[in-house]
MDAnalysis code that builds the backbone (N, CA, C; Angstrom):
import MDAnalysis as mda
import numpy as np

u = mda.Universe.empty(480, n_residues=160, atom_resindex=np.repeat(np.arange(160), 3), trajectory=True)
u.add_TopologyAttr("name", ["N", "CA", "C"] * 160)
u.add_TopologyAttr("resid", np.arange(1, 161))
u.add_TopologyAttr("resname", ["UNK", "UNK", "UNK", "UNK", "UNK", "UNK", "UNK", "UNK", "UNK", "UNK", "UNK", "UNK", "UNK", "UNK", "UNK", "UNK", "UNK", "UNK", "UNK", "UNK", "UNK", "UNK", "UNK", "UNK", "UNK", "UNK", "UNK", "UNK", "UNK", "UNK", "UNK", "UNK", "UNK", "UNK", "UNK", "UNK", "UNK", "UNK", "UNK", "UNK", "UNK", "UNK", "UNK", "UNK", "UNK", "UNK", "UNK", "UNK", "UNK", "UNK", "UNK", "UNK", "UNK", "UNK", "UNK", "UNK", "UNK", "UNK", "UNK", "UNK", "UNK", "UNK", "UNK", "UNK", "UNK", "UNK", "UNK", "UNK", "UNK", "UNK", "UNK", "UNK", "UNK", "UNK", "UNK", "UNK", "UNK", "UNK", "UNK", "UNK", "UNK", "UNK", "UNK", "UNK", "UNK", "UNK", "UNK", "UNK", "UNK", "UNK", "UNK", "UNK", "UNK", "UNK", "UNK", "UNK", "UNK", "UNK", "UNK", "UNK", "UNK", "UNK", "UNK", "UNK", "UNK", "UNK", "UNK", "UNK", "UNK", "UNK", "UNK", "UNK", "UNK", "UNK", "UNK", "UNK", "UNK", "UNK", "UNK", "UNK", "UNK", "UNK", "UNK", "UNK", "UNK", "UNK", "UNK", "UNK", "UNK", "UNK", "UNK", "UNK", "UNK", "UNK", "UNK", "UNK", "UNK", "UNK", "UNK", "UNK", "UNK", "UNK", "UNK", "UNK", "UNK", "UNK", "UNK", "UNK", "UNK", "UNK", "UNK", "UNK", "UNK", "UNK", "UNK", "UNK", "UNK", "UNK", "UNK", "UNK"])
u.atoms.positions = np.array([
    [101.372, 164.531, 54.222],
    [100.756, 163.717, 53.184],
    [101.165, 162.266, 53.364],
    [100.315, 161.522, 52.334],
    [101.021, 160.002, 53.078],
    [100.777, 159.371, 51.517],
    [101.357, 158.563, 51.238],
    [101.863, 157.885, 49.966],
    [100.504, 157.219, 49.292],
    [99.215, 157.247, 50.078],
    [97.999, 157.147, 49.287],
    [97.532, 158.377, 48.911],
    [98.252, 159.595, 49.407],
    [97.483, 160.525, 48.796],
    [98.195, 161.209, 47.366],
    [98.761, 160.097, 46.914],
    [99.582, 160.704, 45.760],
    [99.470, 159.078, 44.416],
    [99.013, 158.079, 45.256],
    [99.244, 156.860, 44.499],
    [97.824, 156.562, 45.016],
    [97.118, 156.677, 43.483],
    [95.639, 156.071, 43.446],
    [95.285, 155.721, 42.107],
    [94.244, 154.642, 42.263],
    [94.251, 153.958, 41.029],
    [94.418, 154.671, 39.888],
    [93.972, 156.031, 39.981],
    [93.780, 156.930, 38.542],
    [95.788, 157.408, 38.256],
    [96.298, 157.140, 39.483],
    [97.906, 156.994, 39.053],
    [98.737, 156.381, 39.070],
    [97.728, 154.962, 38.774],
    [98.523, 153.448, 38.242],
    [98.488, 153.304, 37.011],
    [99.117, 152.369, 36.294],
    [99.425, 151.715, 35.349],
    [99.672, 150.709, 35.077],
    [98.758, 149.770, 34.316],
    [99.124, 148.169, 34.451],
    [100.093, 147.439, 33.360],
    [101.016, 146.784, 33.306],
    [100.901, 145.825, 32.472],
    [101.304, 146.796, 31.224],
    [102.192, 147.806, 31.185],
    [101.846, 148.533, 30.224],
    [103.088, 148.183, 29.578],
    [103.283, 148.515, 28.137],
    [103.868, 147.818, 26.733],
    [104.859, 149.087, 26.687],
    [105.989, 149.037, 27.122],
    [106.989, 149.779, 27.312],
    [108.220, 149.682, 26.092],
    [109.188, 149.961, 25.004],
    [110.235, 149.412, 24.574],
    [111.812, 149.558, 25.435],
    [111.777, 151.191, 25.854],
    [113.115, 151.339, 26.739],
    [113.129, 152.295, 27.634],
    [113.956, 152.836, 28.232],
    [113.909, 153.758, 29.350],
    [113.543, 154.931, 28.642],
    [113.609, 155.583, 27.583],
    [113.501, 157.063, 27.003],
    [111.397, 156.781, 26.614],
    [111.497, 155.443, 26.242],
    [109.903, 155.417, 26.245],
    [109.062, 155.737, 27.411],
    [109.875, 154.672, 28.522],
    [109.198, 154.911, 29.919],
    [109.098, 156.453, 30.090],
    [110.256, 157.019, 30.379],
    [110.184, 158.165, 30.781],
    [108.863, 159.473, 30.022],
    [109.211, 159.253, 28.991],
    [108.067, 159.922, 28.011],
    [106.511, 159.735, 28.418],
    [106.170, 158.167, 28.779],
    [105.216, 157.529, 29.138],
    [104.632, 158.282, 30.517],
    [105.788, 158.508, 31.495],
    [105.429, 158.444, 32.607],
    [105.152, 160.617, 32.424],
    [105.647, 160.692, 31.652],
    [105.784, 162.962, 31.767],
    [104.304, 162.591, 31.046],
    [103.651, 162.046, 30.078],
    [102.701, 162.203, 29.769],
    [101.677, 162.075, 30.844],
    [101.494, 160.977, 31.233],
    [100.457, 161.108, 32.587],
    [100.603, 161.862, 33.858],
    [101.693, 162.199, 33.885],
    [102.482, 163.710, 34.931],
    [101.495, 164.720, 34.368],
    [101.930, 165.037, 33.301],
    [102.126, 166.455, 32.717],
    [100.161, 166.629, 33.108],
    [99.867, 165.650, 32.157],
    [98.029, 165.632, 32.028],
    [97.309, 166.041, 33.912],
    [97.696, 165.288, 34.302],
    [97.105, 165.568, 36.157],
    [97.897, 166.747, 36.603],
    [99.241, 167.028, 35.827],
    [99.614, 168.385, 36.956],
    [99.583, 169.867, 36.599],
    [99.682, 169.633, 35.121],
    [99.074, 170.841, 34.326],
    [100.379, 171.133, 33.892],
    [101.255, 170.436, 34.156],
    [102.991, 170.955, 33.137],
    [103.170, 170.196, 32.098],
    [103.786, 171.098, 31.241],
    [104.348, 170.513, 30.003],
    [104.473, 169.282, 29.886],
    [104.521, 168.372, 29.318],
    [104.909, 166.733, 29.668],
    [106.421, 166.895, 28.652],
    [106.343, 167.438, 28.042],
    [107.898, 167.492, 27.332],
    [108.951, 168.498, 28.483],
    [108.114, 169.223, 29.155],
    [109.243, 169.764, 29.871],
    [109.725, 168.635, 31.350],
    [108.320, 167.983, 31.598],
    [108.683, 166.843, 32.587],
    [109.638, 165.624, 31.707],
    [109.641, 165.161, 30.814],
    [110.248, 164.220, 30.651],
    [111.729, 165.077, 29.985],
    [112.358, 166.067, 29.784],
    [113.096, 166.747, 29.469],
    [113.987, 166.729, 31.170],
    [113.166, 166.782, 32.005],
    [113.507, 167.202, 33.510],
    [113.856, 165.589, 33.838],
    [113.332, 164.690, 33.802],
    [113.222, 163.411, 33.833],
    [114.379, 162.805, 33.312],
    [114.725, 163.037, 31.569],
    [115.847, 162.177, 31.467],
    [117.348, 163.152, 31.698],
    [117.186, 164.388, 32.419],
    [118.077, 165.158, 32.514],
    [118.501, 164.700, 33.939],
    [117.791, 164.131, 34.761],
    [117.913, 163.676, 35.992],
    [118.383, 161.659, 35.826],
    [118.078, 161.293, 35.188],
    [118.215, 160.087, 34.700],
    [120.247, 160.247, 33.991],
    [120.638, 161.507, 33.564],
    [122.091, 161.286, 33.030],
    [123.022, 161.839, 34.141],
    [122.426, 162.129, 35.478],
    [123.291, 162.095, 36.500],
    [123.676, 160.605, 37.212],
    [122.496, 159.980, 37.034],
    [122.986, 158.214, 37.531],
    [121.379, 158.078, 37.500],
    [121.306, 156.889, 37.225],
    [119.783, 156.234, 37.078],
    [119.611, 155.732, 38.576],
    [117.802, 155.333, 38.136],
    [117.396, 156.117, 39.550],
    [116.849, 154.405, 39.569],
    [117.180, 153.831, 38.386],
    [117.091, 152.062, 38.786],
    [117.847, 151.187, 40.039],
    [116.835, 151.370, 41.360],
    [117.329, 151.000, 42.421],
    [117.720, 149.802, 42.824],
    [117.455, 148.819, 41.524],
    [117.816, 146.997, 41.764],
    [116.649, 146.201, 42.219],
    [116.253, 145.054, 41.823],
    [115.188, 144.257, 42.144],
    [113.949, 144.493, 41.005],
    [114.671, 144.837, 39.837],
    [113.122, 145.497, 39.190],
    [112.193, 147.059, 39.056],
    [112.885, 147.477, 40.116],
    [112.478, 148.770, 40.519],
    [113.178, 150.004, 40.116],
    [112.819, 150.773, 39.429],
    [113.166, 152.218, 39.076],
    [112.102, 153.129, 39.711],
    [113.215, 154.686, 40.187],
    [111.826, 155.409, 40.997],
    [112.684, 157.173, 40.076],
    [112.689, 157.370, 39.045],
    [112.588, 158.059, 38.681],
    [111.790, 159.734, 39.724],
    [112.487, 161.053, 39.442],
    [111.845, 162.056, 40.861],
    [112.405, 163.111, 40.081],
    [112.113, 164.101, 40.192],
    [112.454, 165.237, 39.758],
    [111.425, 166.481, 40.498],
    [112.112, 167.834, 40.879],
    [111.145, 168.612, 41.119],
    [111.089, 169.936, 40.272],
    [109.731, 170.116, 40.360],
    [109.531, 171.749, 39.704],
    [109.127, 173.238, 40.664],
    [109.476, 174.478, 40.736],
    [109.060, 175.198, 41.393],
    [107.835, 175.801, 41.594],
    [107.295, 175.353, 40.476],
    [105.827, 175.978, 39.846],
    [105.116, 174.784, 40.222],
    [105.152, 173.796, 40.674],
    [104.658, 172.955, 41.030],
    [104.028, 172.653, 42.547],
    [102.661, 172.975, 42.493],
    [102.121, 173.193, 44.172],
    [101.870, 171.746, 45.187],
    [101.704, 171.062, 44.805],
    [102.547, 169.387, 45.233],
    [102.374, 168.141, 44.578],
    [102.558, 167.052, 44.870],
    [103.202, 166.104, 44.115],
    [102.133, 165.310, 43.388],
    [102.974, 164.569, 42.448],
    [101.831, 163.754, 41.522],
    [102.950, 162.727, 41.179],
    [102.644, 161.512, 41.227],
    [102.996, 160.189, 40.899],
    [102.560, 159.656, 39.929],
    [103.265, 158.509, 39.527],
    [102.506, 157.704, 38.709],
    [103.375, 156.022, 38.771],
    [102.683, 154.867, 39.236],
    [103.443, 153.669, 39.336],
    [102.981, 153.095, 38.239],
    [103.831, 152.587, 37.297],
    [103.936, 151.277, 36.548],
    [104.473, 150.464, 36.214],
    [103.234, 149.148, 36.524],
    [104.082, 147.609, 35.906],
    [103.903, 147.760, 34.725],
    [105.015, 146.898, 34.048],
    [105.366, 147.268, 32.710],
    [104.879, 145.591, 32.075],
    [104.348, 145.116, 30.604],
    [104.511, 143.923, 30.163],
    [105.231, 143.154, 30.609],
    [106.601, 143.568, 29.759],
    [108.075, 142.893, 30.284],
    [109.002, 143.916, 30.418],
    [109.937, 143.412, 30.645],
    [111.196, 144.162, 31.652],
    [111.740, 145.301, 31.183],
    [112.550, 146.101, 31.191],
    [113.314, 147.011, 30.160],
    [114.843, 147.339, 30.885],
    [115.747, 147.319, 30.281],
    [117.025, 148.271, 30.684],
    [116.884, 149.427, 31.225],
    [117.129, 149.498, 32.242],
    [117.149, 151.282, 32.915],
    [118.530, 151.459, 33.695],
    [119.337, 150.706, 33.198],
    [121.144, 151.086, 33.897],
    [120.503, 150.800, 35.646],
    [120.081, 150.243, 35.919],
    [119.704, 149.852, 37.265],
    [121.664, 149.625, 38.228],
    [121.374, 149.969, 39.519],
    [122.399, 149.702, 40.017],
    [122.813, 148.043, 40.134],
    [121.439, 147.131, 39.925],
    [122.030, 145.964, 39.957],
    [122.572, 145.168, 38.368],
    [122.111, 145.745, 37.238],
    [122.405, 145.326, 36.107],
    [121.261, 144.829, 35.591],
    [120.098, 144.423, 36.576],
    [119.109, 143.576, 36.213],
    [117.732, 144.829, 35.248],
    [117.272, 144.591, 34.404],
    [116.010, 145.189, 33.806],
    [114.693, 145.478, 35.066],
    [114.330, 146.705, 34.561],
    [112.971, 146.910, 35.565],
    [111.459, 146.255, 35.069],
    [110.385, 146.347, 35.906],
    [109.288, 146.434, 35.631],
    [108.264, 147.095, 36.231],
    [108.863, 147.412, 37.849],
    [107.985, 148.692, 38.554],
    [108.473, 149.587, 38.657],
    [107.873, 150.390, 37.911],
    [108.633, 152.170, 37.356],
    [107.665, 153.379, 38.327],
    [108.522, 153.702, 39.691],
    [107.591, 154.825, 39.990],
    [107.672, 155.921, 40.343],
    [107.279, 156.776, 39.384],
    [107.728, 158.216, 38.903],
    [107.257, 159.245, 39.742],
    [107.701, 160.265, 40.154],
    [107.244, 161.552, 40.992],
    [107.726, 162.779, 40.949],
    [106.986, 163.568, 40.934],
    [107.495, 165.004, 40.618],
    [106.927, 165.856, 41.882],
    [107.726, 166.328, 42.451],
    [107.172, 167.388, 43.657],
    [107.841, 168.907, 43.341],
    [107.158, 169.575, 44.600],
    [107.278, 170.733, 44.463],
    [108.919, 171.212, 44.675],
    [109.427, 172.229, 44.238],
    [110.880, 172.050, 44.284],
    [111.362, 172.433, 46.302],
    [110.330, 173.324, 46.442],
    [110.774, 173.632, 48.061],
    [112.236, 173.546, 48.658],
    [112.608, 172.887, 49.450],
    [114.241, 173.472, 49.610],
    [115.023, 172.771, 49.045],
    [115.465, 173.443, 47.582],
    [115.943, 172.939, 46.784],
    [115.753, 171.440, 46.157],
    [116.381, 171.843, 44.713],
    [115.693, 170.560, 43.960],
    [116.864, 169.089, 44.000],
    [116.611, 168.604, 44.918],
    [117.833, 167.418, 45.542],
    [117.166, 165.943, 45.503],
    [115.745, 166.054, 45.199],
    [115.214, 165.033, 46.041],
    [114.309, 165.259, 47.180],
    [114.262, 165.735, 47.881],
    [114.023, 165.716, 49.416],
    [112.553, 165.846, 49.430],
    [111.723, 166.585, 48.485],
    [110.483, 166.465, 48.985],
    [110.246, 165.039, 48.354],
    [111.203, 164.419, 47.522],
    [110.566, 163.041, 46.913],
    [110.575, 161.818, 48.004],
    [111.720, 162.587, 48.989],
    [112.240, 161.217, 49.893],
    [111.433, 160.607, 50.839],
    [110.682, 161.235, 52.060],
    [109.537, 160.244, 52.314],
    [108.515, 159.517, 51.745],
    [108.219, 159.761, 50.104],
    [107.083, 159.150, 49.282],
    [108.369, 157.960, 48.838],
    [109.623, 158.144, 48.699],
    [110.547, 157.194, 48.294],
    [110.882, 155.885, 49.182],
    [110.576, 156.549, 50.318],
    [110.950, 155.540, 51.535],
    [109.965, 154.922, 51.672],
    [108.823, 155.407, 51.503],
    [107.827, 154.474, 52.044],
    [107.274, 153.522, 50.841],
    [107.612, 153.697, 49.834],
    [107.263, 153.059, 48.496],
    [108.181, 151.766, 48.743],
    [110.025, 152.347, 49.165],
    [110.790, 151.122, 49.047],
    [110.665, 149.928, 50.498],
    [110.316, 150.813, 51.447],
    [109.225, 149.587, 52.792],
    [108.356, 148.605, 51.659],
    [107.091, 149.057, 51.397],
    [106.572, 148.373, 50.214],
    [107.291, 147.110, 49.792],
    [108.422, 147.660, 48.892],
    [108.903, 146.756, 47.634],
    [109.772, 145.873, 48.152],
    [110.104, 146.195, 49.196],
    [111.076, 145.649, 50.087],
    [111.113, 143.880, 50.263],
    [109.199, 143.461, 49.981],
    [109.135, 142.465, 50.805],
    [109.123, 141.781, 49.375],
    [109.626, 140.934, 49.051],
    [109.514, 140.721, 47.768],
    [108.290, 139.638, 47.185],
    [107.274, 138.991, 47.963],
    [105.880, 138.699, 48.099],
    [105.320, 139.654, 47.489],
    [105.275, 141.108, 47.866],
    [104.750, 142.344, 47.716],
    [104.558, 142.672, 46.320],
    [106.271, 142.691, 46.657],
    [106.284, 142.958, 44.956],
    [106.252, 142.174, 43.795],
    [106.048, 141.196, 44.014],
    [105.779, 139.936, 42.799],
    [103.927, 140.129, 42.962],
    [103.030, 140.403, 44.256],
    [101.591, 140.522, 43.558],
    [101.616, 141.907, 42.772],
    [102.561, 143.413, 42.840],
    [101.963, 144.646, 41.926],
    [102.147, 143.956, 40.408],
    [103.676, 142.886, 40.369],
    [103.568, 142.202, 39.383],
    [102.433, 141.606, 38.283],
    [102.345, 141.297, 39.727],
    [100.899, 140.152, 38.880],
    [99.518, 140.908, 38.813],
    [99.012, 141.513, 39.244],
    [97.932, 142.730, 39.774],
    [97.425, 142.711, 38.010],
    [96.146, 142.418, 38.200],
    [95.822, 142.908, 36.944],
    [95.267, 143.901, 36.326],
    [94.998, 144.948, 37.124],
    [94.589, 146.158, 36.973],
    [94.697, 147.312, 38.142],
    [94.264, 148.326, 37.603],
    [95.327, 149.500, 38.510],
    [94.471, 149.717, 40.695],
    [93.279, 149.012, 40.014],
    [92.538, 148.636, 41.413],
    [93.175, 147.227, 42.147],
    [93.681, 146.757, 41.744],
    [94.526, 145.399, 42.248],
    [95.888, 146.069, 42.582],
    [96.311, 146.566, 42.206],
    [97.770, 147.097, 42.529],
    [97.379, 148.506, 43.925],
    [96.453, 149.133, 43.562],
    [96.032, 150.040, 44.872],
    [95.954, 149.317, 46.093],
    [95.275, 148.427, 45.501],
    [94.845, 147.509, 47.164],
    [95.805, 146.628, 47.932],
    [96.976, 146.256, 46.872],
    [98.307, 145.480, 47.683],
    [98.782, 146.829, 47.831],
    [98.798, 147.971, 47.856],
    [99.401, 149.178, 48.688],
    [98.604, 149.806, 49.645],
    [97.263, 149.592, 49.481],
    [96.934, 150.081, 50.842],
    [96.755, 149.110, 52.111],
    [96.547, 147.913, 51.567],
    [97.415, 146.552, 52.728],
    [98.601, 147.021, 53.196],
    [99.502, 147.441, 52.680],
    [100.344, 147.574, 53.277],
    [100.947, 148.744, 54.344],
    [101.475, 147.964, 55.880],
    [101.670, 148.736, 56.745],
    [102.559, 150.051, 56.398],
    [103.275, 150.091, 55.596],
    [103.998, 151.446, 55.204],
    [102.603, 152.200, 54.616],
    [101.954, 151.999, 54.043],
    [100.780, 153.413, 53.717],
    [99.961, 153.755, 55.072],
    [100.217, 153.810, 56.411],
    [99.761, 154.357, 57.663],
    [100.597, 155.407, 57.897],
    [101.972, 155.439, 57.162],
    [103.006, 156.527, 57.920],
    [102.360, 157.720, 57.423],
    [102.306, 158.851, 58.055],
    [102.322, 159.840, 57.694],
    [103.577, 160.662, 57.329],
    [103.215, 161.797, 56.229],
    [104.125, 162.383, 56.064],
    [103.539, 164.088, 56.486],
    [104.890, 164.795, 56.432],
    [104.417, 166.416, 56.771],
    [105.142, 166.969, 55.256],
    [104.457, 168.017, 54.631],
    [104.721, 168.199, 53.834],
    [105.022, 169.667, 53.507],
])
């Protein structure tokens, strides 16, 4: 699979009016739950249960929130820019605004690992920080698709 086949406009989010991390998270199991057919209280239950082992706020703005389910036949995303910023215990101290959430199938064991090539190639992406100041600015969820499929990290393939 490759990181457009999980991030498409219908699993963006623009600009959206966030208050704190327990909102985000809620925010983000709701549009999970709706496209994957799970509970959204049991995703965001899974979500901030994974969030009190260490937050998944990677610094620069960016939180990538991941969790997997077994019943889950493969992955569903959801990226959002937020209004303004929010606290998410980020490793740098700084508040986020690109929040991007994923839930995969649990497969060998639930560690991460089926999240980690959709993780890597998201943080290639964010990496460049041009990049990530246009999902910033992007004014709708077709503007934010298209500075990701510009970009040379959405050619990698993944095996899944």
């Amino acid at each position: 699979m490759r990181l457009s086949d999980i991030i498409t406009p219908a699993s963006i989010a623009v600009r959206v009016r966030i208050e704190d991390k327990p909102h985000a998270l809620e925010f983000a199991a709701a549009s999970l739950g709706a496209r994957s057919g799970l509970d959204p209280e049991r995703i965001c239950q899974a979500l901030a249960s994974r969030e009190a082992l260490g937050s998944t706020g990677i610094g620069k703005g960016v939180a990538v929130p991941h969790v997997c389910f077994s019943d889950l036949v493969r992955p569903y995303a959801l990226l959002c820019t937020l209004a303004n910023p929010i606290g998410f215990d980020a490793i740098d101290g700084k508040p986020v605004d690109l929040i991007f959430t994923i839930i995969t199938p649990a497969g060998s064991g639930c560690n991460g690992g089926e999240a980690l090539p959709y993780l890597a190639a998201l943080s290639r992406i964010l990496r460049d920080g041009e990049t990530a100041q246009a999902l910033r600015n992007a004014k709708n969820p077709w503007g934010v698709y298209d500075i990701i499929a510009k970009s040379q990290a959405m050619a990698v393939q993944f095996v899944s």
